[in-house]
Backbone as numpy.savetxt, mean C-alpha at the origin, in Angstrom:
# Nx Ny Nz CAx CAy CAz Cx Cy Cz
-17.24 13.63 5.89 -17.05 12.22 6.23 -15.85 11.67 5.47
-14.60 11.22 6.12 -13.86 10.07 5.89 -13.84 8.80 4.78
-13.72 9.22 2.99 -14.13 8.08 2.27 -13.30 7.20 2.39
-13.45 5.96 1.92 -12.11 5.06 1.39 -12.13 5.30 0.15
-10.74 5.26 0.41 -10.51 5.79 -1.01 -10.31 4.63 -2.08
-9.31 3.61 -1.94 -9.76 2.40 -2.73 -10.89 1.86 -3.01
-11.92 1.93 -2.07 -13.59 1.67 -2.84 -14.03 2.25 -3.58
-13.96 4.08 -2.68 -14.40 5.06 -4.25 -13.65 4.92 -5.49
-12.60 4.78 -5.23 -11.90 4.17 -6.75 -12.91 3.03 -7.08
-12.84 2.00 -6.87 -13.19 1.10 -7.12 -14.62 1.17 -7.93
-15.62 1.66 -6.79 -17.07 1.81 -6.94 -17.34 2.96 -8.63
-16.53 4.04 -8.25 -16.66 5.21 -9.51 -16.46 4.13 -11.08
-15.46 3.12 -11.33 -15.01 2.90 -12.11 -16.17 1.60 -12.72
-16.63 0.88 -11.70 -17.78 0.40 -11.58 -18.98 1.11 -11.81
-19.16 2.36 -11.79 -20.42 3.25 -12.55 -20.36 3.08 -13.80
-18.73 3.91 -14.19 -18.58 3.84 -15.36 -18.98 2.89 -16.45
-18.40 1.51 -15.85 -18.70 0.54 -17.00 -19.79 0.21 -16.82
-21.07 0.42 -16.11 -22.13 -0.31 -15.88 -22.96 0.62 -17.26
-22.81 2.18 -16.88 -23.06 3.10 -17.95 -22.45 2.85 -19.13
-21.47 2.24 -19.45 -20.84 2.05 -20.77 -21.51 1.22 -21.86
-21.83 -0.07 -20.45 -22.54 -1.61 -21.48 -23.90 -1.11 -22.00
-24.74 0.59 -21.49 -25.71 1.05 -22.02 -26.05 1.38 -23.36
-24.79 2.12 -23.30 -24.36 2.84 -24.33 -24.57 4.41 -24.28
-25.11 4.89 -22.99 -25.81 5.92 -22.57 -24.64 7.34 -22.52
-24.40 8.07 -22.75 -23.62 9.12 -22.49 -24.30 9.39 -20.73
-23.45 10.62 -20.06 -23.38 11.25 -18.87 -24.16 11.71 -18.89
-24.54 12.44 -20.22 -25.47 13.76 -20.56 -26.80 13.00 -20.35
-27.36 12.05 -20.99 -28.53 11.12 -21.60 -28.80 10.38 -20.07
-27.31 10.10 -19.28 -28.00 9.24 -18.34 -28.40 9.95 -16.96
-27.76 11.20 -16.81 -28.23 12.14 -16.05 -29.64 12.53 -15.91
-30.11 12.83 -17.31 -31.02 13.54 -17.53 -32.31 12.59 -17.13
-32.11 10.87 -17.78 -33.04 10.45 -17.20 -32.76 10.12 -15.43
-32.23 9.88 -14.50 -31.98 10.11 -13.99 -32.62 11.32 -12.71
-32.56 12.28 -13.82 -33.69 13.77 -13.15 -32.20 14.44 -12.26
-31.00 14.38 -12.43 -30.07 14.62 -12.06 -28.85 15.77 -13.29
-28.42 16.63 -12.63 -27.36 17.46 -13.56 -26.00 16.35 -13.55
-25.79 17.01 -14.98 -24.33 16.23 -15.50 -23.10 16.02 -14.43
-22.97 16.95 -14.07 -21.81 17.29 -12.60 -21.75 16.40 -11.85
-23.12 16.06 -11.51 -23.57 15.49 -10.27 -23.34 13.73 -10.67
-23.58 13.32 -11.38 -23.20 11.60 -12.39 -21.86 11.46 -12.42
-21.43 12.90 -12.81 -20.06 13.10 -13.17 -19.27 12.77 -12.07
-19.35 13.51 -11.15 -18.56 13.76 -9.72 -18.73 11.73 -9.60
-19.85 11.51 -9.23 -20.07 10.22 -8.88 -18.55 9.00 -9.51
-18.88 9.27 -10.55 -18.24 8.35 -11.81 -16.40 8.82 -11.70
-15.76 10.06 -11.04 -14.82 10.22 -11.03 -14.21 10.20 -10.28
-14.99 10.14 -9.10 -14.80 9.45 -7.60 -14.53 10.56 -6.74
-15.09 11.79 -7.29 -15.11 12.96 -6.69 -15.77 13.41 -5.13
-16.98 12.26 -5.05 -18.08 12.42 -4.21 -18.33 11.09 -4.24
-18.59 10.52 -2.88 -19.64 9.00 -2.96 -20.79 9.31 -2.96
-21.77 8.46 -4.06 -22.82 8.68 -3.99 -23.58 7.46 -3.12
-24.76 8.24 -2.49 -25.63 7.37 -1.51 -26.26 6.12 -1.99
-26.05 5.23 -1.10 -27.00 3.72 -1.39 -27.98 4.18 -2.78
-28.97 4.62 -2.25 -29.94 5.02 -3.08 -29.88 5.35 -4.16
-28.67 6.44 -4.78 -28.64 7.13 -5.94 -27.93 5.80 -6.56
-27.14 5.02 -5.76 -26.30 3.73 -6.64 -27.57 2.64 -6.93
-28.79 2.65 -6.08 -29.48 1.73 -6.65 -30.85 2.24 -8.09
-30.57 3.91 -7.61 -31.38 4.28 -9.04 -30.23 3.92 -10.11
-28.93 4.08 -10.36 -28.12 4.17 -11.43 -28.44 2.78 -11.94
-28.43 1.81 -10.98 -28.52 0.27 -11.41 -30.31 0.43 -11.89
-30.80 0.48 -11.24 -32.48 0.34 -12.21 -32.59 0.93 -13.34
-32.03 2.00 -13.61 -32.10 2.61 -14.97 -31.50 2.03 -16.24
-30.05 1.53 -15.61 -28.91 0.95 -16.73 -29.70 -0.73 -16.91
-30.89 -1.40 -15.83 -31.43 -2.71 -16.10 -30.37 -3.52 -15.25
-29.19 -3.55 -14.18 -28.46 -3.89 -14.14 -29.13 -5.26 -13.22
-28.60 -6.91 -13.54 -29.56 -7.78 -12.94 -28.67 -7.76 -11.33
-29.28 -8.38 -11.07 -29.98 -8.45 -9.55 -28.81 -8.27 -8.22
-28.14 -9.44 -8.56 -26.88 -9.86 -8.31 -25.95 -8.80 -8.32
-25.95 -8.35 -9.95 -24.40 -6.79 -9.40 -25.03 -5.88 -8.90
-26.38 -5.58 -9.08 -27.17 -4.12 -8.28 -26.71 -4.63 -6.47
-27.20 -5.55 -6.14 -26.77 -5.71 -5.16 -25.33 -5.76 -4.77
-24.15 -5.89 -5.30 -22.85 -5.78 -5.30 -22.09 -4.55 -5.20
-22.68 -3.74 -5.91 -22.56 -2.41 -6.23 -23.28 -1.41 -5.06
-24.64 -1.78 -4.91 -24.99 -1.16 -3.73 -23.91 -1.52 -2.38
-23.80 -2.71 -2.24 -22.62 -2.71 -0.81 -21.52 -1.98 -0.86
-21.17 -2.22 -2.20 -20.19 -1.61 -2.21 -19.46 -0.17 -1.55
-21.00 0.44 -2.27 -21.33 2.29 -1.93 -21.35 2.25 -0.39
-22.27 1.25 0.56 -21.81 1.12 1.81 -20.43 0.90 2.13
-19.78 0.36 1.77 -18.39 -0.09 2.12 -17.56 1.31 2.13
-17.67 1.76 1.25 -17.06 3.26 1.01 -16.80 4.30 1.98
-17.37 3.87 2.99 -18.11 4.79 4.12 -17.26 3.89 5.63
-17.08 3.06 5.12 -16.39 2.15 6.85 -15.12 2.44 6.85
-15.15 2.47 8.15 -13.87 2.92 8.70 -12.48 1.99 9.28
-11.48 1.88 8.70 -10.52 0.70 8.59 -9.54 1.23 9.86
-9.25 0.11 10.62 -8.01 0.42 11.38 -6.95 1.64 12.23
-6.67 2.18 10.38 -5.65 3.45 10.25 -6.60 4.47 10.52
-7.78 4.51 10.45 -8.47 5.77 10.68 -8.28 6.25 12.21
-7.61 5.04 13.12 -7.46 5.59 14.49 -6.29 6.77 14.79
-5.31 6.55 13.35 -4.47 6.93 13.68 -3.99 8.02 12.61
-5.21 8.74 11.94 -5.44 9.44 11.08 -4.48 10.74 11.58
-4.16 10.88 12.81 -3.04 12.45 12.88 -1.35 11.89 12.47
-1.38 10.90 12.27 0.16 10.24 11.87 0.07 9.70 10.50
-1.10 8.93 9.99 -1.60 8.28 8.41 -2.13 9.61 7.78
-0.99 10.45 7.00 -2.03 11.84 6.48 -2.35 11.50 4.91
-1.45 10.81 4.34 -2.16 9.99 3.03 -2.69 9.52 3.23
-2.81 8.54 1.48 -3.55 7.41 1.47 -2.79 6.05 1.17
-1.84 6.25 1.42 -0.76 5.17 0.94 -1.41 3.85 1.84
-1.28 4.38 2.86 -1.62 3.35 3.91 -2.82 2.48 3.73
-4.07 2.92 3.03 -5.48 2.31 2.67 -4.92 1.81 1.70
-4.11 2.17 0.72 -3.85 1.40 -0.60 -3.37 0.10 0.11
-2.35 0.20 0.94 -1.34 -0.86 1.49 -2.20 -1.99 2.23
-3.00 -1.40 2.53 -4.37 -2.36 3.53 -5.25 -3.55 2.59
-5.58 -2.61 1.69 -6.70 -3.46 0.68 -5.74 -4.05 -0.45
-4.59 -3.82 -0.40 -4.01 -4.74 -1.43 -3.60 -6.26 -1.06
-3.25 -6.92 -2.41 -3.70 -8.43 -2.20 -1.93 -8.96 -2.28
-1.23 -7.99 -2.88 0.24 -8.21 -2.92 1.02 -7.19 -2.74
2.27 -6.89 -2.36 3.26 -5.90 -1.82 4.50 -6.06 -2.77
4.66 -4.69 -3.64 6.43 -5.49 -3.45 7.00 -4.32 -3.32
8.05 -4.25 -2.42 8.89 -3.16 -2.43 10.28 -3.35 -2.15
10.81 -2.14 -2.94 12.16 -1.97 -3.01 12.45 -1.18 -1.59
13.79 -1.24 -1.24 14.15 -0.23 0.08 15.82 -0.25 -0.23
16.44 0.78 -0.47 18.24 0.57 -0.39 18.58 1.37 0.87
17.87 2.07 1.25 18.28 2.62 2.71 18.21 1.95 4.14
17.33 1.18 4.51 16.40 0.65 6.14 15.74 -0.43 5.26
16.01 -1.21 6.96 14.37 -2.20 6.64 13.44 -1.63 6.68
12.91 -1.88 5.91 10.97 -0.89 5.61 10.41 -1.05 7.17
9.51 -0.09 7.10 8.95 -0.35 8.17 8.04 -1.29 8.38
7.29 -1.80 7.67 6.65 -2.93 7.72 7.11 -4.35 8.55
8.67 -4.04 8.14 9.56 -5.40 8.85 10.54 -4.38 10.10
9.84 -3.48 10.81 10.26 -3.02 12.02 10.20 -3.53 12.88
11.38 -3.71 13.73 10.95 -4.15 15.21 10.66 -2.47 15.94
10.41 -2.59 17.30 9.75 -1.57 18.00 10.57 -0.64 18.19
11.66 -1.33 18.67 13.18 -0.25 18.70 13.79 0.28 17.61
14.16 -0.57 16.90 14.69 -0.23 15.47 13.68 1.16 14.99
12.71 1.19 15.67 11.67 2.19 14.11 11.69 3.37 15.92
11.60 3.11 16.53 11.86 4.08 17.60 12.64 4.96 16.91
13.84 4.39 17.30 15.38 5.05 16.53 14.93 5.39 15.27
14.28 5.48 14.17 14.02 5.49 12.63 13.12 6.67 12.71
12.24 6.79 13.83 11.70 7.76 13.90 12.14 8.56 14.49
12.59 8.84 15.19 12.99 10.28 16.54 14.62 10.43 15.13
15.18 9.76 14.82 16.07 10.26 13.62 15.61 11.35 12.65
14.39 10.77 12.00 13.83 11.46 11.16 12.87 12.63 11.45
12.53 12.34 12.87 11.42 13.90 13.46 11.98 14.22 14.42
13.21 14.81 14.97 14.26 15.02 16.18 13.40 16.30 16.62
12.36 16.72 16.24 11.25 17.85 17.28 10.14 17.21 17.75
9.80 15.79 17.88 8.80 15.17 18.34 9.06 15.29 20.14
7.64 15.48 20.83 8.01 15.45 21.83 7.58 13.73 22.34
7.97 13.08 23.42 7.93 11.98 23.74 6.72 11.58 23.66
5.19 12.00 23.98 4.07 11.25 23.21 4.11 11.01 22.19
4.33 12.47 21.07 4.26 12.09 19.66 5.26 11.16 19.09
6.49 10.86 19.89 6.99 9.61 19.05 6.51 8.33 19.77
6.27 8.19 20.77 5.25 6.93 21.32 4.01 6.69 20.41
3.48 7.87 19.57 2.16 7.73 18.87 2.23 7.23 17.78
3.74 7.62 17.26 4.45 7.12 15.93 4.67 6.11 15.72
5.68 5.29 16.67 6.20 4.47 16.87 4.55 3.07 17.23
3.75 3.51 17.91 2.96 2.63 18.22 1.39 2.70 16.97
1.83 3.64 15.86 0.98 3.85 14.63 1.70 2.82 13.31
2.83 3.00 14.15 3.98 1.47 12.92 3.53 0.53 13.30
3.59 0.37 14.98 3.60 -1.27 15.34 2.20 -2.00 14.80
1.13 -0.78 14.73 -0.11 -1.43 14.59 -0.45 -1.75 13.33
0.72 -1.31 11.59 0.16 -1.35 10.46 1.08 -2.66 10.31
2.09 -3.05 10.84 2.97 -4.35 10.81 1.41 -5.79 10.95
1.26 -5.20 12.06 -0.11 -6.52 13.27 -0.71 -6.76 11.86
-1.49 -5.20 11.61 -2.60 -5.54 10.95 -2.75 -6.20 9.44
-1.60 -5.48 9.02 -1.48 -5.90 7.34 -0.51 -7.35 7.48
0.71 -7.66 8.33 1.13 -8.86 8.10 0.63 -10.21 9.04
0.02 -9.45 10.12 -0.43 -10.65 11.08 -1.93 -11.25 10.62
-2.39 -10.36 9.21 -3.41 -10.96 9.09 -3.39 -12.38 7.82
-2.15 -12.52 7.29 -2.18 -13.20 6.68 -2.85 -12.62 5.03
-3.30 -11.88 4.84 -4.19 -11.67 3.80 -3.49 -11.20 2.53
-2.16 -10.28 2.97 -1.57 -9.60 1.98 0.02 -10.53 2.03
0.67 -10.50 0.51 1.81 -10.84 0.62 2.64 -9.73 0.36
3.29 -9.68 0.73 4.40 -9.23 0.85 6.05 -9.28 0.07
6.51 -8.96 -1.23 8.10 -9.18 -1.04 8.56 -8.33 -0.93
9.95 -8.14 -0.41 10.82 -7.04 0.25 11.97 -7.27 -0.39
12.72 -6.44 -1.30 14.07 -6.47 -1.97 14.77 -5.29 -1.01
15.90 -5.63 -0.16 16.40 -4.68 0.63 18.06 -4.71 0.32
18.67 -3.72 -0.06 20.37 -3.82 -0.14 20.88 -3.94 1.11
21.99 -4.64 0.99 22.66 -5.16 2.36 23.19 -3.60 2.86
23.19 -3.12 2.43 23.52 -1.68 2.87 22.61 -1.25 4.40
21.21 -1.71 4.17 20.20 -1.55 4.61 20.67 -1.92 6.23
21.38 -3.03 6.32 20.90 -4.07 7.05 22.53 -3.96 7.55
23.31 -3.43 7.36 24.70 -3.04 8.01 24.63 -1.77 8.55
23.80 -0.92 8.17 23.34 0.53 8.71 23.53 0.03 10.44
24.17 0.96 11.56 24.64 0.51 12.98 23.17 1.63 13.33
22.06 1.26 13.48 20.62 2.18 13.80 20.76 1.60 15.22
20.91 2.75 16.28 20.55 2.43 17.79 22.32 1.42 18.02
22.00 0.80 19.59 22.93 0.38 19.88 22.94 -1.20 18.86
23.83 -2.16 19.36 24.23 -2.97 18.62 22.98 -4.13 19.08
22.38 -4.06 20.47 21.47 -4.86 20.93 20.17 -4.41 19.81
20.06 -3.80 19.43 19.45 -3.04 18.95 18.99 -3.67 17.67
20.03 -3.55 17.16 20.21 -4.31 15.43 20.22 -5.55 15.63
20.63 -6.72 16.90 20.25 -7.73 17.06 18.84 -8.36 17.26
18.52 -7.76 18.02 17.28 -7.97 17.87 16.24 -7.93 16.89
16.47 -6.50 15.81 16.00 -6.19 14.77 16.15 -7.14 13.88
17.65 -7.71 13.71 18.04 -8.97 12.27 17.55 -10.35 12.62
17.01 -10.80 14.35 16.27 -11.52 14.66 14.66 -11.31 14.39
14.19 -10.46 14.97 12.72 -10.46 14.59 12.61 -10.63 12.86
13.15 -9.84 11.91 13.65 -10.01 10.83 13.66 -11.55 10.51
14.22 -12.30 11.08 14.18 -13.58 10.48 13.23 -14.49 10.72
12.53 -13.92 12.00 11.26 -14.57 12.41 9.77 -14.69 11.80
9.96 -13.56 11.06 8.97 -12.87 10.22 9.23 -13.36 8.48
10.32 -13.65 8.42 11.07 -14.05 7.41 10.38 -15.83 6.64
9.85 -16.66 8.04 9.63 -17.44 7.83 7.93 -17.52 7.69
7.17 -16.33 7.75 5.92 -16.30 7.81 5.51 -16.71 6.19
4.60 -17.20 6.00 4.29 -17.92 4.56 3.78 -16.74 3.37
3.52 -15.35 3.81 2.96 -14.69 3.09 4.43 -13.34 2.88
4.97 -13.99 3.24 6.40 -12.84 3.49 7.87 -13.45 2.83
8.22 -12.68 1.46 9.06 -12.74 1.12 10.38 -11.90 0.94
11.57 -12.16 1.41 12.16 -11.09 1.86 13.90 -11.46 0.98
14.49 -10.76 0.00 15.92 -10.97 -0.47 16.54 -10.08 -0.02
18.26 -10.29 0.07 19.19 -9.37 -0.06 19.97 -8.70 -1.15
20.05 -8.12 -1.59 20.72 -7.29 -2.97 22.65 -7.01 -2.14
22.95 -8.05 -2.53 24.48 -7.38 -1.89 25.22 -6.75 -2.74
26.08 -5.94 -1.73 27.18 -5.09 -1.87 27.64 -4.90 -3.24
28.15 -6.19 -3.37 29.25 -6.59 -4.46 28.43 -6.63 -5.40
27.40 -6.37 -5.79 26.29 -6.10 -7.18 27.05 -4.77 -7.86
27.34 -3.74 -6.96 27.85 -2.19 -7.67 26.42 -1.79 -7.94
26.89 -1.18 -8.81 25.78 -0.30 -9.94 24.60 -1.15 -9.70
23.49 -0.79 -9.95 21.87 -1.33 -10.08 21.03 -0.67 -10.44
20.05 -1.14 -10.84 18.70 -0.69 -11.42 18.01 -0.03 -10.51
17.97 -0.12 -8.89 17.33 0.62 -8.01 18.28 1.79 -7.36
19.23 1.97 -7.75 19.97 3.15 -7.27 19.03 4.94 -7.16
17.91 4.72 -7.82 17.13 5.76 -7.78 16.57 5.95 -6.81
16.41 4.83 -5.81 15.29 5.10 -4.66 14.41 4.42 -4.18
13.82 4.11 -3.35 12.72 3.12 -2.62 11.67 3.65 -4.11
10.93 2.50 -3.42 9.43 2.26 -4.28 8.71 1.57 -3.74
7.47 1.04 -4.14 6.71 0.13 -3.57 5.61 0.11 -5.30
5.07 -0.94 -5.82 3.64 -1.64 -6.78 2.91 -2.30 -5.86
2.33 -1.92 -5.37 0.78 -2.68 -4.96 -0.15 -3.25 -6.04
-0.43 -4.59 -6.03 -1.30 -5.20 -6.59 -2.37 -5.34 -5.74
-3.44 -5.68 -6.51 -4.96 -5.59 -6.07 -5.85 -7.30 -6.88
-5.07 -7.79 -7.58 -6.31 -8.97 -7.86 -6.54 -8.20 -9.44
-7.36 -8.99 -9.03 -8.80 -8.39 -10.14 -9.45 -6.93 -9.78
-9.79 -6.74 -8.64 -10.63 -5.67 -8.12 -9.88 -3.98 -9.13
-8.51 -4.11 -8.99 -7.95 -2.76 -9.30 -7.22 -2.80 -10.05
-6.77 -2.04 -10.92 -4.88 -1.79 -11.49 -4.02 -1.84 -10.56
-3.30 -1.82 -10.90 -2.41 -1.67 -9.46 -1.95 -0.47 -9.44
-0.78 -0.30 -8.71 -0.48 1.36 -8.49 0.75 1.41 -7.81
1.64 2.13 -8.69 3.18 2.37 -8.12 3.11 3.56 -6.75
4.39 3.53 -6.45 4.44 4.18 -5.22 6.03 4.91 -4.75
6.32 6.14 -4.51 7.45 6.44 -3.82 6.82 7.85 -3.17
8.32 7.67 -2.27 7.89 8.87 -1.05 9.23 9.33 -1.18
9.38 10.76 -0.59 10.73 11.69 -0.71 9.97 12.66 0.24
11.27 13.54 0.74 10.59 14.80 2.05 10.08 16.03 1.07
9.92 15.45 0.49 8.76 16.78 -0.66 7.20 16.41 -0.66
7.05 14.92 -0.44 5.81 14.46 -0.58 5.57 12.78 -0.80
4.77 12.69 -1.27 4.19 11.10 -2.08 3.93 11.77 -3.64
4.09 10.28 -4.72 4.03 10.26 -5.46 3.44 8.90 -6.13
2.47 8.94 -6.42 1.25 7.97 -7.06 1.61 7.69 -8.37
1.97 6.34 -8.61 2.01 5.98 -10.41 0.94 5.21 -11.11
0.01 5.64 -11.62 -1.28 4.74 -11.78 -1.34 4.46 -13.33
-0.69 5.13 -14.04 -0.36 4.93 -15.92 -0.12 3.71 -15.76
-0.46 2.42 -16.52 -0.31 0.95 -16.96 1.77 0.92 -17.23
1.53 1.88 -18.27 2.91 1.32 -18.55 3.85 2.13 -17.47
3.78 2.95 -17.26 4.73 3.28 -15.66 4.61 2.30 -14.91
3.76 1.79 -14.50 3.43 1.04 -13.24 4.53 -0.61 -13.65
4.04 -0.65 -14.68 4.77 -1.83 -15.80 6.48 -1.62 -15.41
7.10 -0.70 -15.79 8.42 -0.20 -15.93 8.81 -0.05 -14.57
7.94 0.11 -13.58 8.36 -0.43 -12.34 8.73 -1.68 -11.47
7.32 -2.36 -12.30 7.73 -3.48 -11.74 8.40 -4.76 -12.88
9.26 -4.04 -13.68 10.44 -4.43 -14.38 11.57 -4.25 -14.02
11.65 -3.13 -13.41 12.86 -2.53 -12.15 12.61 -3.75 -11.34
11.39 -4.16 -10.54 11.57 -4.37 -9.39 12.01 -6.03 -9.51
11.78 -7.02 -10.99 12.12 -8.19 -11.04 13.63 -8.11 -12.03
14.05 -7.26 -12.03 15.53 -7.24 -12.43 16.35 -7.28 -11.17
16.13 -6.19 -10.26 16.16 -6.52 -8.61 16.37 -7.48 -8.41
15.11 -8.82 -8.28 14.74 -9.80 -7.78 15.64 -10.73 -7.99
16.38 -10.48 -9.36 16.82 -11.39 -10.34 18.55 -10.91 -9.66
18.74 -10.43 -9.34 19.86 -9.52 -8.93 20.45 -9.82 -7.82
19.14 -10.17 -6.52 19.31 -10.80 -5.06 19.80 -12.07 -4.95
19.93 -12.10 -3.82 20.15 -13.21 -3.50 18.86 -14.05 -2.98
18.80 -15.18 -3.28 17.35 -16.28 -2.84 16.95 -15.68 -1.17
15.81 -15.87 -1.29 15.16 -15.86 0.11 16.17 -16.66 1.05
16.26 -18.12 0.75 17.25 -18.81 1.81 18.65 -18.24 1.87
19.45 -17.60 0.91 20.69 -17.09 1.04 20.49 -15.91 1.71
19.07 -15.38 1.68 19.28 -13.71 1.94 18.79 -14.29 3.90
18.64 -15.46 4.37 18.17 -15.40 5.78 19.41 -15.72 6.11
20.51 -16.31 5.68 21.81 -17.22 6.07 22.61 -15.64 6.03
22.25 -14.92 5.38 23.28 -14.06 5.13 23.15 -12.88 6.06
22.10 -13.02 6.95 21.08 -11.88 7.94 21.20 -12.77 9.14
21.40 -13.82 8.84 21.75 -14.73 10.19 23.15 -14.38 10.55
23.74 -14.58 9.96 25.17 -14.12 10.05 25.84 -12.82 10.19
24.58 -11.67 9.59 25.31 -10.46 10.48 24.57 -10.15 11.86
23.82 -11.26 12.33 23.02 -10.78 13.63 23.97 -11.36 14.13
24.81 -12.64 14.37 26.08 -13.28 14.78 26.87 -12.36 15.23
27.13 -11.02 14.47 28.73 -10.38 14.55 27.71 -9.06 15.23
26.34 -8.86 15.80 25.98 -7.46 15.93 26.36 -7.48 17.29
């Protein structure tokens, strides 16, 4: 079965401390329990979800009142539902995408493309059949219509914000014909004005910068999580979950910020190369 993986994060770490305020070791709480160490263990490391049931013995044993036993039990249900991207689980082969879903803020860097997030349909057409030139025409229709649906879901719902630090580099790139990029630096600005969507330009004339290393993305979570750094390269994904990495990222990413140009300069300045596309 299909976990989420941000809940089992979530839920495991939530064992932990419930067992902590005991004072109980793994060993001690297993045993009463009537359960092997492994088996608490796995639970607590988010190895395995454990069932409703075993989450509501953990809570009767630890005394846990009423209110978080019940919190905790949903939770363990929650673990188990199936979000959106699971339709499109032969194109979503991480988990980046569940992280990107349940988070409460976005920020990412991009010096190459507009992210895909701020794709229009064509633009990421072209972005894709570029980048997979052996797709046959379903599989980039599957691609292309597996983007359009994480744009809907994560920005049309209002829930997550979003900022986007993109180098003008990005956004002079000639991707597809010129109708092409017009349209793209239009939808771009349309989206631009959505209240949960913040979007700068890093121009040219900056030189040298602090992001010359590469896209990224920090997902924040609230309260619920740490947050968690993020980059991708054609070798793989790469997960930053250490406090102070994650930190040193998103110190990169407000030196950036600090670097751009304002939201209103960066739409005047995207207005103006959709003018000349």
């Amino acid at each position: 079965m299909k976990y989420s993986t941000v809940r089992l994060r979530r839920l495991s770490r939530e064992l932990r401390t419930l067992r902590a305020t005991t004072g109980l070791t793994t060993e001690a709480a297993a045993e009463q329990l009537g359960w092997s160490r492994s088996k608490l263990n796995r639970f607590e490391t988010g190895k395995i979800a454990p069932a409703t049931e075993d989450v509501a013995a953990i809570c009767h044993l630890y005394c846990v009142d009423q209110a978080t036993a019940e919190a905790t039990v949903q939770l363990a249900r929650e673990v188990t539902r199936r979000g959106w991207w699971t339709a499109y689980s032969d194109v979503f082969t991480g988990s980046y995408i569940e992280f990107e879903a349940e988070a409460t803020v976005i920020h990412k860097w991009e010096p190459l493309l507009i992210p895909g997030l701020l794709q229009s349909e064509d633009y990421a057409r072209e972005i894709i059949r570029a980048t997979w030139p052996d797709l046959t025409s379903t599989e980039l229709d599957r691609r292309v219509d597996a983007r359009m649906a994480r744009k809907i879901n994560l920005l049309g719902s209002k829930t997550s914000a979003l900022h986007v630090l993109m180098d003008e580099g990005a956004l002079n790139r000639p991707i597809g014909t010129p109708e092409i990029i017009a349209s793209q630096l239009g939808d771009l600005l349309r989206i631009m004005d959505w209240p949960n969507v913040t979007v700068q330009v890093l121009p040219l004339t900056n030189g040298a910068h602090t992001g010359l290393e590469g896209a990224f993305s920090v997902l924040g979570f609230g309260d619920e999580d740490p947050d968690i750094g993020y980059a991708e390269c054609p070798a793989g994904e790469v997960y930053v979950e250490a406090s102070d990495q994650v930190r040193r990222l998103m110190l990169m990413f407000e030196r950036l910020a600090g670097a751009c140009l304002s939201p209103q300069e960066s739409a005047t300045r995207i207005a103006a190369m959709r003018s000349k596309a």
